[in-house]
C-alpha positions as CSV (number, residue, x, y, z in Angstrom):
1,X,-22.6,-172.7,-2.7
2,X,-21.6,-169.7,-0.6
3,X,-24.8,-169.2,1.7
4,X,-24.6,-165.9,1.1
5,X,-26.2,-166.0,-2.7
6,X,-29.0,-168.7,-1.4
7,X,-31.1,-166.4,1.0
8,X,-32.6,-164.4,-1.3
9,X,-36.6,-165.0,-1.6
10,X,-38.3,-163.4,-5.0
11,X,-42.1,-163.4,-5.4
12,X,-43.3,-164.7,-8.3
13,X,-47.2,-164.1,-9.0
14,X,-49.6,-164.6,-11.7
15,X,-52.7,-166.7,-13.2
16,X,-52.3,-170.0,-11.7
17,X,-54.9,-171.3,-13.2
18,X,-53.3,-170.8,-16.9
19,X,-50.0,-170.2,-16.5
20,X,-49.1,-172.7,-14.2
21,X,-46.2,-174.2,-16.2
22,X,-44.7,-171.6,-16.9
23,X,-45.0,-170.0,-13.3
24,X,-43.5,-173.0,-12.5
25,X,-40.9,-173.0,-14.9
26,X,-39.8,-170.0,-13.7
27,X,-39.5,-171.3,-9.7
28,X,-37.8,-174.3,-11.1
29,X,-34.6,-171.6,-12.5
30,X,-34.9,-169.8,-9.5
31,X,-34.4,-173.0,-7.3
32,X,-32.0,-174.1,-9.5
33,X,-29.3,-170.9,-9.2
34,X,-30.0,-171.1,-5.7
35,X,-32.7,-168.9,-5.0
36,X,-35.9,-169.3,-2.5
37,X,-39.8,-168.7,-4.1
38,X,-42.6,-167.7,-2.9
39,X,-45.7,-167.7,-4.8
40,X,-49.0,-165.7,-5.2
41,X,-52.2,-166.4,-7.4
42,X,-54.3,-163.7,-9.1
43,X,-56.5,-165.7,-11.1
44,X,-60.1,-165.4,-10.5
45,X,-62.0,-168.1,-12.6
46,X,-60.1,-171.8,-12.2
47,X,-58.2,-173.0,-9.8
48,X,-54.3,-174.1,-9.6
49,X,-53.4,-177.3,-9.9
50,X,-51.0,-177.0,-7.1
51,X,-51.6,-174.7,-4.1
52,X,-49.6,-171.7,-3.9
53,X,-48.4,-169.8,-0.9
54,X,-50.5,-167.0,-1.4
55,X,-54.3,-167.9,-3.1
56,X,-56.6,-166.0,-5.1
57,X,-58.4,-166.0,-1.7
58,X,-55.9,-163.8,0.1
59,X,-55.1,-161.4,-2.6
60,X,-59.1,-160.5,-3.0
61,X,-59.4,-160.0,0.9
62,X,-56.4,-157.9,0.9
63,X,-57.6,-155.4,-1.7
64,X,-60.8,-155.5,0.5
65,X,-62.9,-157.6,-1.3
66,X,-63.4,-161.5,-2.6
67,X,-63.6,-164.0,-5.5
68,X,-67.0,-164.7,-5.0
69,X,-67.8,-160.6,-5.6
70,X,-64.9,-160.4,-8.5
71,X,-67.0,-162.7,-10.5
72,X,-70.2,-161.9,-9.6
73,X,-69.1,-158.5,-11.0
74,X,-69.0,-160.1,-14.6
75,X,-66.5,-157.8,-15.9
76,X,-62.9,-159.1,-16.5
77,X,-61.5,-155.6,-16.4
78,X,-63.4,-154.7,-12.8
79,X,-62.5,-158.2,-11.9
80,X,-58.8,-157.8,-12.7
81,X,-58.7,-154.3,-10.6
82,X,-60.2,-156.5,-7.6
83,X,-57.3,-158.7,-7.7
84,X,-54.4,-155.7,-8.6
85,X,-55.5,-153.8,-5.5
86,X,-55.3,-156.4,-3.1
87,X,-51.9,-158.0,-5.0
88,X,-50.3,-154.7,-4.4
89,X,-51.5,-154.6,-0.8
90,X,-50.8,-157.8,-0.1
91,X,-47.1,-157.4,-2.0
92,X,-46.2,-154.6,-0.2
93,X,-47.4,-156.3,3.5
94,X,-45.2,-159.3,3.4
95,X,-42.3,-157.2,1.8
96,X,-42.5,-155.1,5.2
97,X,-42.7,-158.4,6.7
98,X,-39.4,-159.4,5.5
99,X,-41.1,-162.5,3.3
100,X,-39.2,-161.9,0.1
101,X,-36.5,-159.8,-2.0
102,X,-37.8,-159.5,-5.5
103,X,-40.4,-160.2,-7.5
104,X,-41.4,-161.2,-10.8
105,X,-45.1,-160.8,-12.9
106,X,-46.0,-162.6,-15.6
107,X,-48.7,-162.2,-17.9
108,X,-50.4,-160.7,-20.8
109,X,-52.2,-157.2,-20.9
110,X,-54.5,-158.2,-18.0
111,X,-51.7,-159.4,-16.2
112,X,-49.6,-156.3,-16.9
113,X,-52.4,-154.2,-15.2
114,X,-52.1,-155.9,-12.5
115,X,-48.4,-156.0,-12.3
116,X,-48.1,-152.5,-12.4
117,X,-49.6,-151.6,-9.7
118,X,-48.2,-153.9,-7.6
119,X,-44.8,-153.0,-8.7
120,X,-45.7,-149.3,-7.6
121,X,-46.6,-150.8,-4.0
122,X,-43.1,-151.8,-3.3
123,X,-40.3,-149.5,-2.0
124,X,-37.1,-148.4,-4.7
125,X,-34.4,-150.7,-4.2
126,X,-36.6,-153.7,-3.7
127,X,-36.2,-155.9,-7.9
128,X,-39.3,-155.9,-9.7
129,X,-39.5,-157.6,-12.9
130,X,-42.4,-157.8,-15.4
131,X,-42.8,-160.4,-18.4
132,X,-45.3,-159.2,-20.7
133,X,-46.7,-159.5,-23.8
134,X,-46.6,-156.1,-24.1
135,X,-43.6,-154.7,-22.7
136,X,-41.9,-151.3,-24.1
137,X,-45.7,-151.0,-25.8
138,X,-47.0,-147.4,-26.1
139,X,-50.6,-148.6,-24.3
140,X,-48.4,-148.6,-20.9
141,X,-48.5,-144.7,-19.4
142,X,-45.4,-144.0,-18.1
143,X,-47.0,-142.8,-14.9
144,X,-47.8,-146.0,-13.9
145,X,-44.4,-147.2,-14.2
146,X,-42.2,-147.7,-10.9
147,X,-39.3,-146.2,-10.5
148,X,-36.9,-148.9,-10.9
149,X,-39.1,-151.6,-12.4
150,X,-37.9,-153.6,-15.2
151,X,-39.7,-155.3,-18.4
152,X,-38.6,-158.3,-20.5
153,X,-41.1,-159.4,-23.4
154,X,-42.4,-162.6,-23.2
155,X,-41.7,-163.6,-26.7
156,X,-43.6,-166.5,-27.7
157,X,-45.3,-167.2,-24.7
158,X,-49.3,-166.4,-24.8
159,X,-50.0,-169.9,-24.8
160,X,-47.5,-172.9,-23.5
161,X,-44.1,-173.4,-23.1
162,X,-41.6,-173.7,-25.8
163,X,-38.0,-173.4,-26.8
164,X,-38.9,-169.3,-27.7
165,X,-40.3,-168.3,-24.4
166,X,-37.9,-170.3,-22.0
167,X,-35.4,-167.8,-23.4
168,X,-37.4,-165.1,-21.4
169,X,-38.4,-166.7,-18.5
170,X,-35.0,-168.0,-17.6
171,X,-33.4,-164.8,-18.3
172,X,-35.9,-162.7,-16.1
173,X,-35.6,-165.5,-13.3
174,X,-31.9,-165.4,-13.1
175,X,-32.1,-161.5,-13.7
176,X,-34.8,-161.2,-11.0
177,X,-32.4,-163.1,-8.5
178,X,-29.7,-161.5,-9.3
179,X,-30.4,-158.2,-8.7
180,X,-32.2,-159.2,-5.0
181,X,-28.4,-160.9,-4.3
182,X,-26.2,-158.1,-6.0
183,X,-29.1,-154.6,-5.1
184,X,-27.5,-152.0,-3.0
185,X,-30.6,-150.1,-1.3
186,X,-30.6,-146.3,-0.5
187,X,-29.1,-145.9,2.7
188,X,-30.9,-143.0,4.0
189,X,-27.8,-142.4,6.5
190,X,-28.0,-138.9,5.6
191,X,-30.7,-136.4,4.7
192,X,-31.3,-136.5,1.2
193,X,-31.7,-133.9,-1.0
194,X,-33.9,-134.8,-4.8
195,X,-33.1,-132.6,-7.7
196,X,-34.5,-132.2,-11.0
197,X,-32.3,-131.0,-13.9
198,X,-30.8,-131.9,-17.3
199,X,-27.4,-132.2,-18.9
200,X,-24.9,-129.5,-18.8
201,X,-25.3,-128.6,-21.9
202,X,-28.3,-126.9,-21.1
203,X,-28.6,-126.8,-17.2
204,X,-25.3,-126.3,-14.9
205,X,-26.2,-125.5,-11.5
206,X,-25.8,-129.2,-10.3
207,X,-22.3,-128.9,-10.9
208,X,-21.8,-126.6,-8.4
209,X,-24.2,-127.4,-5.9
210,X,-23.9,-131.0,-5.7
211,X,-20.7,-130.8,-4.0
212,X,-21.7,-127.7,-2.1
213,X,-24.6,-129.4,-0.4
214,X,-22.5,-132.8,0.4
215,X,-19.9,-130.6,2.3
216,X,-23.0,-129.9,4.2
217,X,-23.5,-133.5,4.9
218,X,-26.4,-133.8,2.4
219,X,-26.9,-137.2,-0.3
220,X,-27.9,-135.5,-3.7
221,X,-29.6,-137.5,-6.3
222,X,-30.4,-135.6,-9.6
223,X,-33.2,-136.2,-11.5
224,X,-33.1,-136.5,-15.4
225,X,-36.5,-134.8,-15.9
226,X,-37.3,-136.6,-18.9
227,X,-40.5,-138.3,-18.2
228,X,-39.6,-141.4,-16.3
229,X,-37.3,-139.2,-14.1
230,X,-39.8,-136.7,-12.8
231,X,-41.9,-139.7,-12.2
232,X,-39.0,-141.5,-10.0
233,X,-38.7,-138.4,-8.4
234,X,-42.4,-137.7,-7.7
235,X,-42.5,-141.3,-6.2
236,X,-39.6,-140.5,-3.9
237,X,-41.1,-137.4,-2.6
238,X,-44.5,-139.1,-1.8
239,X,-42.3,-141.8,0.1
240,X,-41.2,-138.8,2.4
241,X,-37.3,-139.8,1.2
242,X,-36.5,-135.9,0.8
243,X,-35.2,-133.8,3.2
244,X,-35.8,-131.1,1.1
245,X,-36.2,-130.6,-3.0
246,X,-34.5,-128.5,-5.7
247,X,-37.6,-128.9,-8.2
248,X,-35.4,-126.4,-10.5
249,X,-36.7,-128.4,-13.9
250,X,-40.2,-128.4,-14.4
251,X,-40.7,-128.5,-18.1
252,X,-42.5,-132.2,-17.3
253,X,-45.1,-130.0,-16.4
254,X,-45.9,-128.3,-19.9
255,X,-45.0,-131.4,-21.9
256,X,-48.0,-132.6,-20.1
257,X,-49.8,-129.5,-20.8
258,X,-48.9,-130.1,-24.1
259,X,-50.0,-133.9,-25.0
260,X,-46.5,-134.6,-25.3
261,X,-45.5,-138.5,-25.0
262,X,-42.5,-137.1,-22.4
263,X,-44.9,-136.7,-19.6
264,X,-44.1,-137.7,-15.8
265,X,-48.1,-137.8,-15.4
266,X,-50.7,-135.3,-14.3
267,X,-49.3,-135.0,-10.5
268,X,-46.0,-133.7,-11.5
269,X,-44.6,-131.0,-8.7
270,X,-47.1,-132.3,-6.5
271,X,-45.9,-134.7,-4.0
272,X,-43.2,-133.2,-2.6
273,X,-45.8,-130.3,-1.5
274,X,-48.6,-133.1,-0.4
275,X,-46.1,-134.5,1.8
276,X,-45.0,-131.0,3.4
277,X,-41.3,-131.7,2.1
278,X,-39.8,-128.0,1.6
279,X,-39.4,-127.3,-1.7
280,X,-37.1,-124.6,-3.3
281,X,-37.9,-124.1,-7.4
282,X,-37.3,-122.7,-10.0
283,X,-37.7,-122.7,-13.8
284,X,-35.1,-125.0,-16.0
285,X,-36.5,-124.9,-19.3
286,X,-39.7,-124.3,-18.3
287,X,-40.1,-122.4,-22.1
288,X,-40.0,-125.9,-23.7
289,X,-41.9,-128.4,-25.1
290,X,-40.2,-131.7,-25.7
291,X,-41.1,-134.3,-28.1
292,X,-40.0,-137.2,-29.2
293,X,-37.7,-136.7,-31.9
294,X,-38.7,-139.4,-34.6
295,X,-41.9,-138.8,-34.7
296,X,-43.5,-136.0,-36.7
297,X,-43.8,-132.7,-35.5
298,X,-46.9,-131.9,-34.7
299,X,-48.9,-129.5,-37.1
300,X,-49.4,-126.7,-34.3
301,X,-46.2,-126.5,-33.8
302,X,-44.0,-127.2,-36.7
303,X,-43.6,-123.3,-37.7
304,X,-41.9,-122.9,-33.9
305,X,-38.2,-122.6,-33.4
306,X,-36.7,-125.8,-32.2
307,X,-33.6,-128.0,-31.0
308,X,-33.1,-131.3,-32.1
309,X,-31.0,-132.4,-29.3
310,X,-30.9,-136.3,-30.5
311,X,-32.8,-138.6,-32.2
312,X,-34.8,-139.1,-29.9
313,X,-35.8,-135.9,-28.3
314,X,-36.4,-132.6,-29.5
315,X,-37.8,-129.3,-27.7
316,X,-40.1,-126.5,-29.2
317,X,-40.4,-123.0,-27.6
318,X,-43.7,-122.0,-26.1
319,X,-45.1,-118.8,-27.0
320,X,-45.7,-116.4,-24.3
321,X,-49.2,-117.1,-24.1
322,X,-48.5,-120.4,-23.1
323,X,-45.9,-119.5,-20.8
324,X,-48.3,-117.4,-19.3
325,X,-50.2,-120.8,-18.9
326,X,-47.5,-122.3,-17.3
327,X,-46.4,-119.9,-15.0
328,X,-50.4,-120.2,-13.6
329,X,-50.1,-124.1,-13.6
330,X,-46.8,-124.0,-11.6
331,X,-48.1,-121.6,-9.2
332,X,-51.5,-123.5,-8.6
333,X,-49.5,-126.9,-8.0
334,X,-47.0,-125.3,-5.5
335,X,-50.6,-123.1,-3.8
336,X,-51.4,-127.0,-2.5
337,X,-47.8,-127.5,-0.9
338,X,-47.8,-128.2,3.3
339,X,-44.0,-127.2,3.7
340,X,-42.2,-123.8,3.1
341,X,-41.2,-122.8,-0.6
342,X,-39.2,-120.7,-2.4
343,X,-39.6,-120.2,-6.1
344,X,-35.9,-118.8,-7.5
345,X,-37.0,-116.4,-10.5
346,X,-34.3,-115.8,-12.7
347,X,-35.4,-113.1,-14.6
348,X,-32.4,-113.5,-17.4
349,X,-34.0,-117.1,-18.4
350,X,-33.9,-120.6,-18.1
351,X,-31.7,-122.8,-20.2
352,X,-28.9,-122.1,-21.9
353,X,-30.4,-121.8,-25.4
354,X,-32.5,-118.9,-24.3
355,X,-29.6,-116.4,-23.4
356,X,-30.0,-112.9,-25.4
357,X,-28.7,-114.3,-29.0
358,X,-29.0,-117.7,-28.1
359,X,-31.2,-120.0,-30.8
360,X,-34.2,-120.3,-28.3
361,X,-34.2,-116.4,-27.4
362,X,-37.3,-114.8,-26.7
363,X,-37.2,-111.8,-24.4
364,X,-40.8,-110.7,-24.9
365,X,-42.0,-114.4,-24.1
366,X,-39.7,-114.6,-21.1
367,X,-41.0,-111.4,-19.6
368,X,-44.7,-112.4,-20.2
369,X,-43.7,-115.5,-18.1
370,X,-41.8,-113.6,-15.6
371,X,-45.0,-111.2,-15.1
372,X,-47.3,-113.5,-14.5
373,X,-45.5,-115.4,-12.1
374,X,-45.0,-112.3,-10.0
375,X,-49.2,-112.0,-10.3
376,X,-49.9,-115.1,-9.7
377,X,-47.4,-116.6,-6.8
378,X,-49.4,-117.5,-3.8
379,X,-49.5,-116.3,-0.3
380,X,-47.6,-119.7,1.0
381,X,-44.9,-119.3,-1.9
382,X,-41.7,-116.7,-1.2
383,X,-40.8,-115.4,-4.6
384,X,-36.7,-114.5,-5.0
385,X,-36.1,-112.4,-8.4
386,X,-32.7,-112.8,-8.8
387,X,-31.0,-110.5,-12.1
388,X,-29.7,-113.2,-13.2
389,X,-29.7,-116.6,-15.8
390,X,-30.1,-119.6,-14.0
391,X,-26.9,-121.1,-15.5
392,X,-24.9,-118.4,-13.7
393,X,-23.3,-119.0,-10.3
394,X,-25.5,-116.3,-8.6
395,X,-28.4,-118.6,-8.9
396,X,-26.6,-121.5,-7.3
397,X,-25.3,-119.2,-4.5
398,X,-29.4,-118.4,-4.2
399,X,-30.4,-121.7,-3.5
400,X,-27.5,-122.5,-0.7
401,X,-28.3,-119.3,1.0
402,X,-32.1,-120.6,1.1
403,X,-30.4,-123.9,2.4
404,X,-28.0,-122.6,5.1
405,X,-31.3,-120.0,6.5
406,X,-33.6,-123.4,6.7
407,X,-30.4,-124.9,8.4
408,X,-30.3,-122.4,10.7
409,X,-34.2,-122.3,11.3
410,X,-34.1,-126.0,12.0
411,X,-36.1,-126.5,9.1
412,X,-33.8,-128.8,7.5
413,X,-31.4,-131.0,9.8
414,X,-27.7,-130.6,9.9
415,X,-25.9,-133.4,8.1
């Protein structure tokens, strides 16, 4: 076998104590397609029949505690947190160190805890695989997901090996080594620039500065705020992988506000400003609330207008009072930022639906939101009103002049 597929080390960790066949099982594919193991423990009761590389031992002394303490403790749940804390600090330690290339976590809820936060330790780029009981289930927050992790169910496997669950284990352990052998990392030769947005049907000023800011000698990665998007691009931004942001969709925000399942999490348009990236933002469909599509409208709002824009996703408008609301949230969150930022105002709207005449159009609504953002921007913020709708070209032609002046100011490098 070319040597070049057989260097590739994935991590596979879980109860060794209960699960040690089919831990096992999945080394033995591994090894079998050519791949190296190495192996960590997280029980905290029993003991594994077979030493692994890393023991229960080390993973409770790397989260800063021990076995002897997790049981004494009594409490499965505060037990299992002992062990995820030092399994993701122990992960993300010997993936600095070079030890392996992807991992894989097996187990049931309790293991799925613990997998998740260890799967948020590690770095994008680097293969992280969960089987779970409960994978795609509704209990998991999508905040707690990683960026780029992946789930397989592990169908028919709570107890013992069988014909059922093989199916799953083989297919994550060849899936697993495959994407260490075939992963293409970010290359971070050039400053990177994050951007939130949403298709062109409703949001168009990535068209035209995309290619704008790479003649500049900028990487652009856009950022489908959708929920799981905002929250890759949070993660990115506490990383300190931005050179800059164009946070120009923040609607994650008030779905969160909201209680709606499309959430990025509670820290959205935070991280960027914790890590004093420079920010410039701005307010794609800010106005909306979206909800997932086939489920039923909520009572509170089934009387507002809406846009089905698929099966699975739908947006309601927010009246003014709660853009008012928003417009306070937005302007606390950016208050906290470290770096410069400039908050783009179109005053025109939004998103393409809200034009004058458009099906989402609500001119008294947007110029409650536009007032109070005016009221309440913070000393640290610069405001730009532009007359203009954020799907026209001026307010692309905004953001690059607020570009080329940081440029110029050495606050952002020259690509």
């Amino acid at each position: 076998m070319d040597c070049a597929v057989t260097d590739r080390t994935i991590l596979i960790v879980g109860t060794y104590d209960t699960k040690q066949d089919e831990l096992g099982y999945l080394a033995q594919v591994i090894r079998q397609q050519g791949g190296g193991v190495k192996t960590m423990d997280v029980s905290v009761l029993g003991d594994p029949a077979q030493p692994t590389d890393y023991s229960k031992h080390d993973v409770a002394e790397a989260g800063g505690s021990s076995i002897a303490e997790a049981i004494a403790g009594e409490d499965e749940n505060l037990a299992m947190q002992i062990m995820a804390r030092g399994a993701a600090a122990l992960a993300a330690r010997l993936h600095a160190q070079g030890v392996f290339d992807g991992v894989v976590v097996l187990g049931g809820s309790m293991g799925t805890d613990l997998a998740l936060d260890l799967c948020a330790a590690l770095p994008l780029g680097v293969p992280k695989y969960i089987v779970s009981t409960v994978s795609f289930s509704p209990m998991i927050p999508p905040e707690r997901l990683a960026a780029d992790v992946q789930m397989i169910l592990w169908a028919g496997g709570l107890y013992g090996l069988n014909s059922v669950c093989k199916a799953s284990l083989s297919q994550a352990a060849g899936a697993v080594l495959g994407a260490a052998r075939a992963v293409e990392k970010p290359a971070r030769d050039r400053p990177l620039i994050g951007m939130t947005s949403f298709g062109k049907t409703v949001l168009r000023y990535m068209v035209a500065l995309k290619p704008a800011l790479e003649e500049r000698g900028f990487e652009v990665a856009v950022f489908h705020a959708t929920g799981m998007g905002g929250r890759a691009f949070e993660a990115l931004a506490a990383e300190g992988a931005f050179a800059a942001v164009m946070d120009f969709a923040p609607q994650e925000v008030g779905n969160h506000l909201h209680g709606s399942a499309i959430s990025a999490g509670p820290d959205r348009m935070t991280a960027a400003g914790k890590a004093g990236v420079p920010q410039i933002v701005s307010i794609g469909c800010y106005d909306l609330v979206d909800l997932v599509g086939w489920q039923p409208m909520p009572e509170p709002l089934q009387d507002r207008p809406a846009h089905a824009h698929n099966r699975l996703l739908t947006s309601v408008i927010m009246t003014a009072e709660e853009r008012r609301a928003m417009a306070r949230t937005l302007c606390e969150r950016l208050a906290q930022a470290e770096g410069p930022v400039v908050f783009l105002l179109p005053v025109l709207g939004g998103n393409e639906w809200d034009r004058p005449g458009g099906p989402l159009s609500d001119p008294e609504a947007l110029a409650a939101f536009v007032d109070e953002i005016r009221a309440s921007c913070p000393d640290n913020v610069r405001l730009v009103e532009l007359d203009a709708h954020i799907n026209d070209p001026a307010f692309a032609e905004a953001a690059l002049a607020v570009v080329d002046d940081w440029i110029a100011a050495g606050v952002l490098p020259r690509g």
